[in-house]
C-alpha positions as a printed Julia matrix, in Angstrom:
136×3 Matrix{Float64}:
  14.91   -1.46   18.87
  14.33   -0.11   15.04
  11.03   -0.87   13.45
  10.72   -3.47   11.21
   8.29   -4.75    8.38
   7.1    -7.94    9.13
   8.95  -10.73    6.97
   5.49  -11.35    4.93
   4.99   -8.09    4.08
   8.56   -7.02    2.98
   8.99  -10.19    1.16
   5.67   -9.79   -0.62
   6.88   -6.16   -2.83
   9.23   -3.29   -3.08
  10.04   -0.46   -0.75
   9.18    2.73   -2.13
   9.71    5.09    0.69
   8.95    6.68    4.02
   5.83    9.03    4.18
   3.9    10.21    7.05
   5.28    7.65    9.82
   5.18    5.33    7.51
   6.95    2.61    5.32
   5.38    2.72    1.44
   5.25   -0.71   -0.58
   4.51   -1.44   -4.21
   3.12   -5.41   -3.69
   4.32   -7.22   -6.31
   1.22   -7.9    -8.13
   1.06   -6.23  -11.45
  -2.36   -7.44  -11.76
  -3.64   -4.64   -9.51
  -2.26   -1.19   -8.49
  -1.76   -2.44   -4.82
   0.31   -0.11   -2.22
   0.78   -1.04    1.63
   1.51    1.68    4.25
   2.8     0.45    7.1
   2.5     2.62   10.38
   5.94    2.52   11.94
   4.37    1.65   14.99
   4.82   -1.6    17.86
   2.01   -3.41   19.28
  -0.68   -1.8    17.54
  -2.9    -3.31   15.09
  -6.02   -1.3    14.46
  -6.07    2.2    13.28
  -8.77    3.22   16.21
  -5.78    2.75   18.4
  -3.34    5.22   17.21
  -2.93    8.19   19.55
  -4.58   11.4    17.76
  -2.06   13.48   16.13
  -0.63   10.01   15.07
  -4.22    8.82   13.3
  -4.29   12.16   11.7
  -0.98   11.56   10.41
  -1.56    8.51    8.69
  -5.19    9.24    7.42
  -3.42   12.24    5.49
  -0.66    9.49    4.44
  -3.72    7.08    3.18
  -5.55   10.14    1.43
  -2.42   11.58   -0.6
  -1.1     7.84   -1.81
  -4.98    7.16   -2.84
  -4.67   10.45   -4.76
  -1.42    8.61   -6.48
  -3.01    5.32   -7.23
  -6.14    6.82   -8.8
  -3.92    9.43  -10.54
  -1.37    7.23  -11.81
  -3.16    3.91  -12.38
  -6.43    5.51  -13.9
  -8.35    3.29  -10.92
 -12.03    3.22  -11.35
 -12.6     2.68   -7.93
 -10.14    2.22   -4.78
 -10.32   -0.58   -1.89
  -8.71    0.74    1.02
  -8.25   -1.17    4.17
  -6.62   -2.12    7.55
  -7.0    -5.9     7.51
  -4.44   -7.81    9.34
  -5.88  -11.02    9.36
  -2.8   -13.03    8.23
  -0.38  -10.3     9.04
  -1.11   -8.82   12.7
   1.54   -5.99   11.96
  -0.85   -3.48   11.46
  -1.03   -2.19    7.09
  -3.06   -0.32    5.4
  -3.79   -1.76    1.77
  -4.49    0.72   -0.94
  -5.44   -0.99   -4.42
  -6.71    0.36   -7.67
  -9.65   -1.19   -9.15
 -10.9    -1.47  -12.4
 -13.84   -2.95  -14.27
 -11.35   -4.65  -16.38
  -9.19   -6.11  -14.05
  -9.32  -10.5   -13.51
 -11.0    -9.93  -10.21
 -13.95   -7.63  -10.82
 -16.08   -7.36   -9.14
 -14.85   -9.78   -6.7
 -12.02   -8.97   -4.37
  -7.93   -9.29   -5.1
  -7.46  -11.2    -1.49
  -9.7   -13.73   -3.3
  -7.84  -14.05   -6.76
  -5.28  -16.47   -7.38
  -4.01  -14.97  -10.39
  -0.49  -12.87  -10.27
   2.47  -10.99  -12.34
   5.58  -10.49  -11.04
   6.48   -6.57  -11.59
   9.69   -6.29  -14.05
  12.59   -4.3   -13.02
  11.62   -1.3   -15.86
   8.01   -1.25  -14.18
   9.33   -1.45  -10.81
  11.44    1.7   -11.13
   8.45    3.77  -13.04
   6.33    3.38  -10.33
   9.02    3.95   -7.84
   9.98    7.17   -9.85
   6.48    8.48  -10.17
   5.19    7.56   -6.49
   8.34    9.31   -4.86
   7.69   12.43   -7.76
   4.41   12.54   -6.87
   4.67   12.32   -2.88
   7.69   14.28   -2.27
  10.19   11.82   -1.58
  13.6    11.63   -1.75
């Protein structure tokens, strides 16, 4: 069976590639610089319970697309995290923070607020993320 991103998550951005063992996401937010790597894994939800070589992999994944959010986006400060509260399918969220964005210093689960990318954003971030990572 091929891996698949659960329906909330794919329907909540934009594909930007495959990195690491894992599917990269732009959410559609632009609000907040907010990626989602999602280990292409089954029937694990908590990073403590990837095999070894496989944890490695994707902490190297989270460190070099925190490198392009801070880089990119300017971020003050990054919230990273493997939540899965709502969405069991386990994700790692990576979001740039800044002390002028709506939801500082509070948290952007907790803000209601939201922009819809546009298409020319979209494909600058899409361009620069894959430039940036190495991907096709």
């Amino acid at each position: 069976m091929a891996f698949e991103i659960h329906p909330r998550l794919a329907s909540g951005g934009f594909e930007i590639g495959r990195l690491g063992g894992c599917r990269l996401l732009l959410k559609n937010n632009a609000l907040f610089p907010w990626l989602l790597l999602v280990p292409e894994v089954e029937g694990i939800e908590d990073l403590h319970q990837l095999p070894t070589g496989q944890y490695e992999e994707v902490m190297a994944t989270v460190r070099s697309v925190s490198e392009f959010v801070a880089g990119y986006f300017h971020s003050e400060k990054l919230n990273v995290a493997c939540i899965g509260n709502q969405v069991r399918q386990m994700h790692i969220h990576i979001v740039g923070r800044s002390s002028d964005d709506p939801a500082w210093p509070g948290t952007v689960w907790a803000y209601e607020g939201k922009r819809d990318y546009s298409d020319e954003e979209i494909a600058k971030i899409r361009s620069a993320a894959r430039g940036f990572l190495g991907l096709p």
